[in-house]
C-alpha positions as CSV (number, residue, x, y, z in Angstrom):
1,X,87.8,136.7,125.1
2,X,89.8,135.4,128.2
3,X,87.6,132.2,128.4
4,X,88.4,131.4,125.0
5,X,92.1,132.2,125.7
6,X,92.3,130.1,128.7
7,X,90.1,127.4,127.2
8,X,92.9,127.7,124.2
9,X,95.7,127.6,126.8
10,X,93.8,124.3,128.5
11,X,93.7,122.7,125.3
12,X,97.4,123.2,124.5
13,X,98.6,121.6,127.9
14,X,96.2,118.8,127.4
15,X,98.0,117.9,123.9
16,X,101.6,118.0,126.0
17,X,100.4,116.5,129.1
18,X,99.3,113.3,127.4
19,X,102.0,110.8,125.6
20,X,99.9,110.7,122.4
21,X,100.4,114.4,121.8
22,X,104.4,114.2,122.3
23,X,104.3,110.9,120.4
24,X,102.4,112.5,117.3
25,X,104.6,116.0,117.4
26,X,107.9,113.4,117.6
27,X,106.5,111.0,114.7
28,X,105.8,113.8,112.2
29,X,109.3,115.7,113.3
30,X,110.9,112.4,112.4
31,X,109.3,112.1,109.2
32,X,109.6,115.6,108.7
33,X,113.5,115.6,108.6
34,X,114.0,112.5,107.4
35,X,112.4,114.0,104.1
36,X,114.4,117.0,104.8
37,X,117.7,115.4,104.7
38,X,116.6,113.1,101.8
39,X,115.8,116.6,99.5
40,X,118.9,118.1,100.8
41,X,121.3,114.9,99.5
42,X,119.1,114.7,96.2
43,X,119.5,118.2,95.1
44,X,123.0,118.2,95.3
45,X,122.9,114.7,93.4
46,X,120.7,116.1,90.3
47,X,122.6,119.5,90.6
48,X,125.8,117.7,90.1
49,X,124.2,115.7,87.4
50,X,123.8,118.9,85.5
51,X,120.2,118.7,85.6
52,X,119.1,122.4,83.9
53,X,115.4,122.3,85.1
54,X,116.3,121.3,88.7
55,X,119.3,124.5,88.8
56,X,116.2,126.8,87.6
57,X,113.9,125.9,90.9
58,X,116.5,126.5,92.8
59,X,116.9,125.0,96.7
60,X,114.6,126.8,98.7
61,X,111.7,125.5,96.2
62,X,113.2,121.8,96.1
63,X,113.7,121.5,100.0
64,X,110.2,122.7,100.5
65,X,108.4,121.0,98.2
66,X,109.9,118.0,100.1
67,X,109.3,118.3,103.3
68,X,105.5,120.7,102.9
69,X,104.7,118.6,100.3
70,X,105.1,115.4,103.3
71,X,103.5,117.7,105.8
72,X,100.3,118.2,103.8
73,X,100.0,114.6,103.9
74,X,100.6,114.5,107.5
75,X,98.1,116.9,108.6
76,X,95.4,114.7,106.6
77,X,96.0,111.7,109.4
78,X,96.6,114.3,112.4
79,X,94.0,116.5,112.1
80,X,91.4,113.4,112.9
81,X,93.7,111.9,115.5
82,X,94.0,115.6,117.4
83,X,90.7,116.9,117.2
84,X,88.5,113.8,117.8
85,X,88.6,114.5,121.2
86,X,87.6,118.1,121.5
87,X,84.2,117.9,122.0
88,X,83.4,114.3,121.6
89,X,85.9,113.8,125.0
90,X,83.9,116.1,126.4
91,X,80.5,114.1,126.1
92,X,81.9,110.8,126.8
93,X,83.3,112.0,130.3
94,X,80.1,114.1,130.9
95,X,81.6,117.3,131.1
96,X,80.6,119.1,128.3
97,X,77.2,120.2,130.5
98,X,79.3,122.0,132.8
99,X,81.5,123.7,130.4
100,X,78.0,124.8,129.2
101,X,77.1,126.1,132.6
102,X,80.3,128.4,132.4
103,X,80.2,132.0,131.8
104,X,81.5,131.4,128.3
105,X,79.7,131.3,124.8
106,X,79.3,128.7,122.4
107,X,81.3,130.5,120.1
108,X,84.2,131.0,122.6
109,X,84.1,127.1,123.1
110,X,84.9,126.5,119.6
111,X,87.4,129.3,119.1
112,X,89.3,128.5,122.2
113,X,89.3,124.4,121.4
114,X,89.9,125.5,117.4
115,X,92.8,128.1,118.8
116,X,94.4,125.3,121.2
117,X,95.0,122.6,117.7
118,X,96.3,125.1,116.0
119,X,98.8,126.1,118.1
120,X,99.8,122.9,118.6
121,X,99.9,122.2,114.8
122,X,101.7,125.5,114.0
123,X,105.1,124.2,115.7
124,X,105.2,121.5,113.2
125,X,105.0,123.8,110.2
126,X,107.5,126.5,111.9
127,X,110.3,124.1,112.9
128,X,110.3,123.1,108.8
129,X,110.2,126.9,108.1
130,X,113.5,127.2,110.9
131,X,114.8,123.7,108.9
132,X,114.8,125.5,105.4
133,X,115.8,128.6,107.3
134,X,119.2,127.2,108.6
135,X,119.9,126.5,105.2
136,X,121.1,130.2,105.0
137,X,124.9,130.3,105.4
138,X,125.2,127.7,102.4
139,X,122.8,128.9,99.8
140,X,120.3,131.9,99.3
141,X,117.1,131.5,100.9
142,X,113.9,132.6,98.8
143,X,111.8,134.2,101.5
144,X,109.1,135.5,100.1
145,X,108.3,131.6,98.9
146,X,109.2,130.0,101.9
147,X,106.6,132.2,103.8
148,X,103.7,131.7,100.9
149,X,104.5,128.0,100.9
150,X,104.4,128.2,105.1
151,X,101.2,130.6,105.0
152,X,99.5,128.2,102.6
153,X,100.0,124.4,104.6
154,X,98.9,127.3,107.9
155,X,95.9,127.7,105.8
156,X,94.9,123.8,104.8
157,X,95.8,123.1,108.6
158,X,93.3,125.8,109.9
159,X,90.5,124.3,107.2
160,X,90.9,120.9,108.3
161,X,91.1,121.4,112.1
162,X,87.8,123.2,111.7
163,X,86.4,120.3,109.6
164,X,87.9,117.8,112.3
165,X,86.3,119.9,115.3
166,X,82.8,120.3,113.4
167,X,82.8,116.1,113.0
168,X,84.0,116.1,116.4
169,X,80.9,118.0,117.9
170,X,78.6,115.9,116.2
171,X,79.2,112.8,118.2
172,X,80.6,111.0,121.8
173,X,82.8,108.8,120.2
174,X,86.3,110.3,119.3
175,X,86.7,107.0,116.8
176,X,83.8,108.0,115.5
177,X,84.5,111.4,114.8
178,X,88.1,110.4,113.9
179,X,87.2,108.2,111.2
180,X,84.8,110.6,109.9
181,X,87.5,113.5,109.9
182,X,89.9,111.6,107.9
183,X,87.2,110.5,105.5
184,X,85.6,114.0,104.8
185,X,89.1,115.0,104.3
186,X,90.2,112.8,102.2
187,X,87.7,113.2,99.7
188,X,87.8,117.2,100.3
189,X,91.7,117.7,99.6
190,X,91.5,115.0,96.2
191,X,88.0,116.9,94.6
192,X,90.1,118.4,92.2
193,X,91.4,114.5,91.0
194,X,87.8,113.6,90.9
195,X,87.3,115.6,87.5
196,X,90.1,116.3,85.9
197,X,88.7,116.0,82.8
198,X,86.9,119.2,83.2
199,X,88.7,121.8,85.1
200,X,85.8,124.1,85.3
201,X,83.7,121.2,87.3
202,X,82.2,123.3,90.5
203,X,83.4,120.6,92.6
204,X,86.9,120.7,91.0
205,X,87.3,124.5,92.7
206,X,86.2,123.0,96.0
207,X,89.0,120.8,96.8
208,X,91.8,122.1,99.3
209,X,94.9,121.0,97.4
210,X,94.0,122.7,94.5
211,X,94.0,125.6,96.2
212,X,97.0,124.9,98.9
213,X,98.7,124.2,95.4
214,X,98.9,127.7,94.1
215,X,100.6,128.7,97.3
216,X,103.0,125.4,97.1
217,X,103.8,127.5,93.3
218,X,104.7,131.0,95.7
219,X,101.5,132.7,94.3
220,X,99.5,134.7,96.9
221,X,95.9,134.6,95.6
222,X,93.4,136.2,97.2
223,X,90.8,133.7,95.9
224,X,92.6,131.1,97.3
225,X,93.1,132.7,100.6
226,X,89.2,133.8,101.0
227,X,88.2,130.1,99.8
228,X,90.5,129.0,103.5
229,X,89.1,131.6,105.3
230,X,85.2,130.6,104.3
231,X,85.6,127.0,104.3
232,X,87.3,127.4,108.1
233,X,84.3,129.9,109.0
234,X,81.4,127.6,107.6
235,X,82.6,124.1,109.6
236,X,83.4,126.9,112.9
237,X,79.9,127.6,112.2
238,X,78.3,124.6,112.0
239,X,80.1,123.5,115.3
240,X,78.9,126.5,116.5
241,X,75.2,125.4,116.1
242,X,75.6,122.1,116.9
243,X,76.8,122.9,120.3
244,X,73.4,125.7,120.8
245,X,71.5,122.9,119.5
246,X,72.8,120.5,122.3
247,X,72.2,123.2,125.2
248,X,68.6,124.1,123.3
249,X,67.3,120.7,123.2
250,X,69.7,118.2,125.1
């Protein structure tokens, strides 16, 4: 457990030690308030207007439709640029042998490199929480949404960092495993616009915007919530034994 907590800890500093990791966190922040500010001015324009459906979703929903709804998008085009190097860096420096030398499991390796992107990610996603947040003195904050909306884009994060590890295990060339990432992803969070003539398709319930969706809507559903943790736990897996396949075989 202290491996994987150090390896976590080693992963986080590497993201802030390099200028790509400060330049990401700064681009999305940017975007991030810029859609802020731009759904703060237009609810007040279409609430002035008279609007009656706008007045019933009231701000809290508004604002963080805007800037989630940006941040979903965002994490489809960090995710690969983040975690393409967590194992594939590893290989194409020739260190990955003596990380598998270490007193430490192949499970730990993933959980500790999976625990370090997340971290990383999860300041993103509570600095727009702490945006909507300081909206308090002016207007009545929802909480109960805000933190099912926060909880759910936690939740599509975690999925896709474990889909961006598990492609980033499978080869020594972060690219590579970068391009691969953002493919796979792609695909995986627009399923559901692949069939939409028949909502009962199986491969309509597999994409990760429908279900980030229902939380976007302030619905905790267990479903939903059990589809995130699975989907996370399969890719973790499949890292996992990729990784004992590599100190198996070579």
């Amino acid at each position: 457990m202290m491996m994987m907590v150090t390896l976590a800890r080693k992963e986080l500093k590497s993201l802030f030690a390099s200028p790509m990791g400060w330049l990401l966190l700064a681009i999305s922040q940017a975007l991030v308030g810029t859609y802020y500010s731009l759904s703060f001015n237009q609810y007040f324009e279409i609430m002035s207007s008279g609007h009656w459906q706008v007045q019933r979703i009231g701000m809290t929903q508004f604002m963080a439709e805007g800037v989630f709804g940006i941040a979903a998008l965002l994490l489809m085009f960090l995710v690969p640029l983040i975690s393409m190097k967590l194992i594939s860096e590893e290989r194409k420096s020739h260190t990955m042998a003596l990380l598998m030398s270490a007193p430490i499991s192949m499970t730990e390796i993933i959980l500790g490199k999976l625990a370090g992107i997340v971290a990383y990610l999860s300041l993103l996603i509570i600095s727009m929480v702490v945006m909507i947040l300081l909206l308090a003195p002016w207007t009545e904050i929802d909480l109960p949404y805000l933190l099912t909306h926060a909880l759910g884009l936690w939740l599509l994060m975690l999925a896709s960092s474990a889909l961006g590890l598990f492609f980033s295990s499978l080869t020594s060339n972060p690219i590579l495993a970068a391009f691969c990432s953002l493919t796979a992803l792609m695909v995986w969070q627009m399923l559901d616009k692949f069939f939409t003539e028949n909502s009962q398709a199986l491969f309509h319930h597999f994409s990760l915007m429908q279900h980030y969706r229902q939380f976007a809507q302030g619905m905790l559903n267990s479903y939903d919530l059990v589809f995130f943790m699975l989907f996370t736990v399969f890719f973790v897996l499949l890292a996992i034994r990729r990784l004992q396949a590599d100190k198996l075989y070579g």
